[in-house]
C-alpha positions in Angstrom: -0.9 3.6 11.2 0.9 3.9 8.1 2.1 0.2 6.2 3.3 1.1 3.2 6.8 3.5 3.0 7.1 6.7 0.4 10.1 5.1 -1.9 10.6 1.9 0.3 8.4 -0.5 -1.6 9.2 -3.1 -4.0 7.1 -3.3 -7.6 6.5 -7.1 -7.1 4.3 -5.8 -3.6 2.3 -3.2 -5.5 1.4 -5.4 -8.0 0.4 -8.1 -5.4 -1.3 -5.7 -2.9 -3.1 -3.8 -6.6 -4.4 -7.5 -6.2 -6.8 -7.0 -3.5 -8.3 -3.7 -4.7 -10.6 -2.6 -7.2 -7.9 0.0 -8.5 -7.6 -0.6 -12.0 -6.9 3.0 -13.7 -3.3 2.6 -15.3 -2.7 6.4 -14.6 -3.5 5.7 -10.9 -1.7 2.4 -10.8 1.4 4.2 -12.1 1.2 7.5 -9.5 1.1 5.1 -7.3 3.9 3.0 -7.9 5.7 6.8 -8.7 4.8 7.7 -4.8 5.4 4.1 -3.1 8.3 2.5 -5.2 9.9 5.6 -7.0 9.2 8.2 -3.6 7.9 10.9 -5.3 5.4 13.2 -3.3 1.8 12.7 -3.8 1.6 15.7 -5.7 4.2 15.3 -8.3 3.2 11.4 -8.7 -0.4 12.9 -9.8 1.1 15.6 -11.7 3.6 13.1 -13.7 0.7 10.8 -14.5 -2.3 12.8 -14.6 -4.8 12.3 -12.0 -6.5 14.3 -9.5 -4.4 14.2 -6.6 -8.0 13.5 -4.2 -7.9 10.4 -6.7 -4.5 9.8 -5.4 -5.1 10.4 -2.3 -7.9 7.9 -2.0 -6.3 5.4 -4.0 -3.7 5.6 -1.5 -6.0 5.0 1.4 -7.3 2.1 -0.1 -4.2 0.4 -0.5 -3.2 1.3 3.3 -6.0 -0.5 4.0 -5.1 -3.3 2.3 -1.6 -3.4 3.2 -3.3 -3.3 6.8 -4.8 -6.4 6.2 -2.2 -8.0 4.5 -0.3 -7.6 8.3 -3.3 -9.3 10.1 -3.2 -11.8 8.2 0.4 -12.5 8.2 0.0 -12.3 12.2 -2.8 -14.7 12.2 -1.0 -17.1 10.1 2.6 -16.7 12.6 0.1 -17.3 15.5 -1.0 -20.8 14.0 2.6 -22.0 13.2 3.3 -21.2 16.7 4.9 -17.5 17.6 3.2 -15.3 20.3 3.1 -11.5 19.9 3.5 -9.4 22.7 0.0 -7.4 23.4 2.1 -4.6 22.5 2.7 -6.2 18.9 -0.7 -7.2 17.6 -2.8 -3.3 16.8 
């Protein structure tokens, strides 16, 4: 499942998801802000900033997988001030 949205992200969250990784490679850090934040494909973000579009691509990944957790937590915290998720709600 896909938590992060081509174009539909906000600086401020990259930064604080970049966090919670081991990305720190400035071109990297800037394709992906190009692909997440500015919407460019994945190809023209690592064209316009120089990196190996697997490099991309992985970098990517790993911030899915952050994002990812980022959500469980959020749901673990809403479950201990008191909302239920439907079955349906919690992947």
């Amino acid at each position: 499942m896909k938590y992060l949205i081509q174009g539909g992200e906000s600086a401020e969250r990259m930064v604080l998801l970049l966090r919670f990784t081991k990305i720190c490679s400035p071109q990297i850090i800037a394709a992906l802000n190009d692909h997440f934040v500015t919407g460019h494909q994945e190809t023209r973000a690592a064209i316009r900033n120089g990196v190996k579009e697997s490099n991309l691509t992985r970098a990517i990944n790993t911030l899915e997988d952050t994002a990812h957790n980022a959500e469980m937590l959020k749901e673990l915290d809403w479950v201990k001030f008191g909302y239920k998720f439907e079955s349906s709600e919690v992947a």
